[in-house]
PyMOL commands that place a pseudoatom at each C-alpha (Angstrom):
pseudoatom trace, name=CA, resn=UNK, resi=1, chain=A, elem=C, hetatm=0, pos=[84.442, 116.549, 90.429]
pseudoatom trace, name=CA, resn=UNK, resi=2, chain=A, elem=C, hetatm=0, pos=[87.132, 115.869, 87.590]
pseudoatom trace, name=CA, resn=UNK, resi=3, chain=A, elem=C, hetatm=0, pos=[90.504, 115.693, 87.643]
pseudoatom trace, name=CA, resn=UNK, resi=4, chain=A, elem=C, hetatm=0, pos=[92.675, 114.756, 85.062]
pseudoatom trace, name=CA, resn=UNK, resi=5, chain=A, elem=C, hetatm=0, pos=[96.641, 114.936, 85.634]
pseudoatom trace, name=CA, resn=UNK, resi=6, chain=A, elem=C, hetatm=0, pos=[99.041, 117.013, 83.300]
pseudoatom trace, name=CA, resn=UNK, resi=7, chain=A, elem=C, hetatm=0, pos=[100.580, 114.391, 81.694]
pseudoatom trace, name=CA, resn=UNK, resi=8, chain=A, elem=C, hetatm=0, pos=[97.374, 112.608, 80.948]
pseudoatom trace, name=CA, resn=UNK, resi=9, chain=A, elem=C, hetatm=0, pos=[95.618, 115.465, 79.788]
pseudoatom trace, name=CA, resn=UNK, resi=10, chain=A, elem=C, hetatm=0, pos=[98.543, 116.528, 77.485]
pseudoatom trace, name=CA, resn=UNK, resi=11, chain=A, elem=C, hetatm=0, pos=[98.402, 112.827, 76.226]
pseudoatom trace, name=CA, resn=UNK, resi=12, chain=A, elem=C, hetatm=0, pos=[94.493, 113.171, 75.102]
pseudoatom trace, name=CA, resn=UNK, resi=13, chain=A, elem=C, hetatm=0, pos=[94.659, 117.171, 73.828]
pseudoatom trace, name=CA, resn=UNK, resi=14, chain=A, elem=C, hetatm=0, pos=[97.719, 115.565, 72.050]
pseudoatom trace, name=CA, resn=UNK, resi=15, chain=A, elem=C, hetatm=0, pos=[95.772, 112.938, 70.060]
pseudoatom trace, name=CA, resn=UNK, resi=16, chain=A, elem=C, hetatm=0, pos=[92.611, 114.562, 70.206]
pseudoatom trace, name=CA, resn=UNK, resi=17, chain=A, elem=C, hetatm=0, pos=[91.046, 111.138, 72.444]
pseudoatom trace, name=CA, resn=UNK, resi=18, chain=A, elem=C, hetatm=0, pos=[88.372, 111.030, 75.581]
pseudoatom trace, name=CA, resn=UNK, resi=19, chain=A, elem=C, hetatm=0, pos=[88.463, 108.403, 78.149]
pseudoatom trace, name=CA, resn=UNK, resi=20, chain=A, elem=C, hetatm=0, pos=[86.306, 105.485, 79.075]
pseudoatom trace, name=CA, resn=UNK, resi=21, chain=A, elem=C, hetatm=0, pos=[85.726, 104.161, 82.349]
pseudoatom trace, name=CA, resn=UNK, resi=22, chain=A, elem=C, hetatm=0, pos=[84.629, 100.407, 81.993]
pseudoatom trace, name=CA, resn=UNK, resi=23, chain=A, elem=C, hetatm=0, pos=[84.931, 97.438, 83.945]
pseudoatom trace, name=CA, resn=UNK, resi=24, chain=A, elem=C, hetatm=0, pos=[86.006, 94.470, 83.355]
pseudoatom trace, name=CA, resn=UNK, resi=25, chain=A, elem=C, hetatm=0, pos=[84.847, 90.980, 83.994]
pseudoatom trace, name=CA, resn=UNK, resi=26, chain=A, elem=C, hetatm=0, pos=[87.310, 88.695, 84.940]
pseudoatom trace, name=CA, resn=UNK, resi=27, chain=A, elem=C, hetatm=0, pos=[86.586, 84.845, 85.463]
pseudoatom trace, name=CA, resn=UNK, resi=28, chain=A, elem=C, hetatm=0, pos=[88.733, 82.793, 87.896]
pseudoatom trace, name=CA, resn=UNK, resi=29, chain=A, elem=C, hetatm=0, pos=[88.314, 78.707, 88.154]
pseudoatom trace, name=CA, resn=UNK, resi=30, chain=A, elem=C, hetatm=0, pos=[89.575, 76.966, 90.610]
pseudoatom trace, name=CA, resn=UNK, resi=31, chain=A, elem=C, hetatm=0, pos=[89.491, 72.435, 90.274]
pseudoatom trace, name=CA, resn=UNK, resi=32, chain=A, elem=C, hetatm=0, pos=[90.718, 72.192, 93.314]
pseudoatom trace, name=CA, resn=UNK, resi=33, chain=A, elem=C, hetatm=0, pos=[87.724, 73.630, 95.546]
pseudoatom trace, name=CA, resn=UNK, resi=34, chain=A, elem=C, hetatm=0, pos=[85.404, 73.756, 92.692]
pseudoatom trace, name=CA, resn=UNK, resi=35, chain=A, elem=C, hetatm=0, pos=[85.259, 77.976, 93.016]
pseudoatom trace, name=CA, resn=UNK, resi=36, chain=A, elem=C, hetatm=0, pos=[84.382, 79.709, 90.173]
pseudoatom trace, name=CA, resn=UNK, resi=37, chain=A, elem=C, hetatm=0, pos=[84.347, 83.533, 90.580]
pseudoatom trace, name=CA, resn=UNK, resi=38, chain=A, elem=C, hetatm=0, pos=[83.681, 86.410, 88.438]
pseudoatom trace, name=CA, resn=UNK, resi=39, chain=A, elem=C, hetatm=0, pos=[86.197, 89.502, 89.767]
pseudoatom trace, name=CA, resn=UNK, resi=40, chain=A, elem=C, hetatm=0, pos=[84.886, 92.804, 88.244]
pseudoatom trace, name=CA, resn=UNK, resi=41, chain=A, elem=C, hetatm=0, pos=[87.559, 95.617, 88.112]
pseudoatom trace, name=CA, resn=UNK, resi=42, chain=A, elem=C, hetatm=0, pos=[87.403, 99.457, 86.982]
pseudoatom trace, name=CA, resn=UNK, resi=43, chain=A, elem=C, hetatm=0, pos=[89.275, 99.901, 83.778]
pseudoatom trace, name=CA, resn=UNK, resi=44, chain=A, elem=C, hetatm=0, pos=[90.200, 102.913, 82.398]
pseudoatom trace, name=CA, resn=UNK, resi=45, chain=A, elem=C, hetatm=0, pos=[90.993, 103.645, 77.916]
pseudoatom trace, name=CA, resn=UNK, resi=46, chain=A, elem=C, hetatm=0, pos=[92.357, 106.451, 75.663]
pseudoatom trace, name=CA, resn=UNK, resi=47, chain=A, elem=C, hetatm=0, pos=[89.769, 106.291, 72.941]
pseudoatom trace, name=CA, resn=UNK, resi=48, chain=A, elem=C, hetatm=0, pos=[88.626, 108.190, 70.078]
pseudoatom trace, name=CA, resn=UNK, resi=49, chain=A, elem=C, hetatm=0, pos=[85.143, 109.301, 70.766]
pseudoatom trace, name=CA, resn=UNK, resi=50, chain=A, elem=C, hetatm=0, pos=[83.645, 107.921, 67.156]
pseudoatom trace, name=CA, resn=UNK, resi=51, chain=A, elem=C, hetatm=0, pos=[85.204, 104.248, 68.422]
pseudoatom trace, name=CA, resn=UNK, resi=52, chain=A, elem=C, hetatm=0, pos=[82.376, 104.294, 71.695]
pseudoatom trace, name=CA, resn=UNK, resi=53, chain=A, elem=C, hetatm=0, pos=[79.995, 102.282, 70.645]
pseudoatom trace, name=CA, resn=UNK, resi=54, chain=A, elem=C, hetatm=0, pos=[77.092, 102.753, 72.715]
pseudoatom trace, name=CA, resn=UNK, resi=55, chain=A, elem=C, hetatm=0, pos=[77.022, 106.219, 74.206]
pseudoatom trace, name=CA, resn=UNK, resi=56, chain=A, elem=C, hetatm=0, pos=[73.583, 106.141, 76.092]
pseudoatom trace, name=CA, resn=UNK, resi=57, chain=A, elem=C, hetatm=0, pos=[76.133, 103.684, 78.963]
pseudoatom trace, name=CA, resn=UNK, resi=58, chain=A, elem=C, hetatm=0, pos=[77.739, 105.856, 79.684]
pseudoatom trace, name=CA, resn=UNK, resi=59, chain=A, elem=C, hetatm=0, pos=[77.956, 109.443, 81.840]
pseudoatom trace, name=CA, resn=UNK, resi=60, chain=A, elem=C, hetatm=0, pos=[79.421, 111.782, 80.408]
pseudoatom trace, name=CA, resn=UNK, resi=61, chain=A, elem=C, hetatm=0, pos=[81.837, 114.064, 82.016]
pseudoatom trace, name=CA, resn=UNK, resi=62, chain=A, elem=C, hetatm=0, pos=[83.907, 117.169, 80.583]
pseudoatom trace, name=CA, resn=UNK, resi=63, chain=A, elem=C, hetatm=0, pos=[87.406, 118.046, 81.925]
pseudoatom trace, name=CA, resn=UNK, resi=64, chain=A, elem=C, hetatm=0, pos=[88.987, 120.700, 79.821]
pseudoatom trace, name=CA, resn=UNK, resi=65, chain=A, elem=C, hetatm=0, pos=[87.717, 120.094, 76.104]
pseudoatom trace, name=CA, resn=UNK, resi=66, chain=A, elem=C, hetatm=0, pos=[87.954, 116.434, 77.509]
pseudoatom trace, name=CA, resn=UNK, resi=67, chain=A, elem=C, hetatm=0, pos=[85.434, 113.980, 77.538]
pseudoatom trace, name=CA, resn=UNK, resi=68, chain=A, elem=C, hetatm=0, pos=[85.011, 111.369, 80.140]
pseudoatom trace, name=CA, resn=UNK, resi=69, chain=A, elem=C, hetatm=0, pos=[82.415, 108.326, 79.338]
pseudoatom trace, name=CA, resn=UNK, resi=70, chain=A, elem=C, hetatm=0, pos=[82.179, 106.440, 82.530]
pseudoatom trace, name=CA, resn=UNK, resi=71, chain=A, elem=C, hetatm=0, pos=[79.674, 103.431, 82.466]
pseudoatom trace, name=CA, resn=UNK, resi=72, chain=A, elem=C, hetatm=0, pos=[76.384, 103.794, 84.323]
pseudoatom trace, name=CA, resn=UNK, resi=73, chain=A, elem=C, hetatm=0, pos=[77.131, 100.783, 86.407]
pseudoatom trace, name=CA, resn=UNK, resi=74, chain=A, elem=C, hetatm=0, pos=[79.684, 102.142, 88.021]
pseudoatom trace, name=CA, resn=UNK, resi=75, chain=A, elem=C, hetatm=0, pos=[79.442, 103.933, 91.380]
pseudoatom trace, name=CA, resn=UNK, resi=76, chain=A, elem=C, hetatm=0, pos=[81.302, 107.141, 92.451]
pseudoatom trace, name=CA, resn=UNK, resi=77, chain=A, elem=C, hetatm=0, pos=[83.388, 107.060, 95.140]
pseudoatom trace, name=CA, resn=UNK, resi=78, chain=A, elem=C, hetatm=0, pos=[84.755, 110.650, 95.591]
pseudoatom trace, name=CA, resn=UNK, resi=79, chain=A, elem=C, hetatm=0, pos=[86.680, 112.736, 93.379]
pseudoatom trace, name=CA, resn=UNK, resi=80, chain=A, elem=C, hetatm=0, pos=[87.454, 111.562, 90.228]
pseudoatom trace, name=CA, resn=UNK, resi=81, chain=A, elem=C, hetatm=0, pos=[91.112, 111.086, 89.519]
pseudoatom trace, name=CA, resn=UNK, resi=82, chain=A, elem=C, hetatm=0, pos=[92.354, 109.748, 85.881]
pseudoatom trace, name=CA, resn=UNK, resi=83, chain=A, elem=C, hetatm=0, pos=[95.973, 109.309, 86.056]
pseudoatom trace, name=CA, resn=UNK, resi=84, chain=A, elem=C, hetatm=0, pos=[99.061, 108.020, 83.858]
pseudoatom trace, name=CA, resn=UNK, resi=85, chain=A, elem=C, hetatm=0, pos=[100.918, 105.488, 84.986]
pseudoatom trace, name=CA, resn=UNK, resi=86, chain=A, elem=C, hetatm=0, pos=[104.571, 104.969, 84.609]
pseudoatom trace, name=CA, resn=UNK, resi=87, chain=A, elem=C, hetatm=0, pos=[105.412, 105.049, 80.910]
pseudoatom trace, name=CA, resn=UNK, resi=88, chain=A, elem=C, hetatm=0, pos=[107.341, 101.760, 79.560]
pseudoatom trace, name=CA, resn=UNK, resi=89, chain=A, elem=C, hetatm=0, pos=[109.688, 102.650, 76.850]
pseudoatom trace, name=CA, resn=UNK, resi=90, chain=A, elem=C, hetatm=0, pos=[108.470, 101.736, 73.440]
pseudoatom trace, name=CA, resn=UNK, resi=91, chain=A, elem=C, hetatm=0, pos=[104.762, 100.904, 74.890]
pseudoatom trace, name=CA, resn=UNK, resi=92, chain=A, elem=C, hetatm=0, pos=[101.700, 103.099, 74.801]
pseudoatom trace, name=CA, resn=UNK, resi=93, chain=A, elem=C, hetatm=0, pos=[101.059, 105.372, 78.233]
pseudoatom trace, name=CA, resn=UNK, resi=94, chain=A, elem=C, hetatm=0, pos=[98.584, 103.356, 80.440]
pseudoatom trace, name=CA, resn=UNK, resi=95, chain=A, elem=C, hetatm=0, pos=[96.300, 105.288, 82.534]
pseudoatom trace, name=CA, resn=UNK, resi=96, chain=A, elem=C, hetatm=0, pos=[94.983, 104.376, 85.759]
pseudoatom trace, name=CA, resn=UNK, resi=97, chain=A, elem=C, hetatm=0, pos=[91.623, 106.236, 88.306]
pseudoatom trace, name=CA, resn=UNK, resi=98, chain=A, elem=C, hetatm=0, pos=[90.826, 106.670, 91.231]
pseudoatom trace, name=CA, resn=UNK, resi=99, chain=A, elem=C, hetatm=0, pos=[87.258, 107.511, 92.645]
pseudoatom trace, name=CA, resn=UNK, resi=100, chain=A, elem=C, hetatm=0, pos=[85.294, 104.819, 91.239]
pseudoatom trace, name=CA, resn=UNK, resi=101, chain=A, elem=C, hetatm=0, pos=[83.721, 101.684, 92.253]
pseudoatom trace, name=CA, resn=UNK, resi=102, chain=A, elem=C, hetatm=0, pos=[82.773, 98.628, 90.557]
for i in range(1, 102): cmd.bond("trace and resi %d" % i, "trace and resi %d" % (i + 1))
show_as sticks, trace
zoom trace
């Protein structure tokens, strides 16, 4: 199950945007122990739906006249919890979930 707060969802009805659940691939190097690590975390974007590229990724979820793409790969958790965070003044909202595995 979906659940998408207020503020969030009054962000995306707003501006007419889905979200995408993606992760992302983050390399750390280290010289000192000779590690080299690839960190994959769950990342979460307002997007228009005509700027996904490739759809067949993706699951697709509905939430209220919203659509939520979340990438194959992924694994569910529980619930499904999409989020805003804390809003910085003069910064687009940033959204955060919960649920979701990478």
């Amino acid at each position: 199950m979906i659940k998408i707060g207020n503020k969030a969802l009054n962000y995306a009805q707003s501006k007419s945007l889905c979200f995408v659940v993606l992760i992302k691939n983050t390399e750390i190097d280290c010289d000192c122990g000779n590690i080299h690590n690839h960190v994959k975390t769950v990342k979460i974007k307002a997007l228009f739906e005509t700027e996904i590229i490739d759809k067949e990724l993706y699951d697709i979820y509905k939430y209220t006249d919203i659509k939520v793409f979340i990438l194959k790969d992924l694994k569910i958790a529980e619930d499904i919890n999409i989020y805003q965070k804390v809003k910085i003044p003069f910064m687009k909202p940033t959204f955060g979930v919960k649920g979701i595995t990478a």
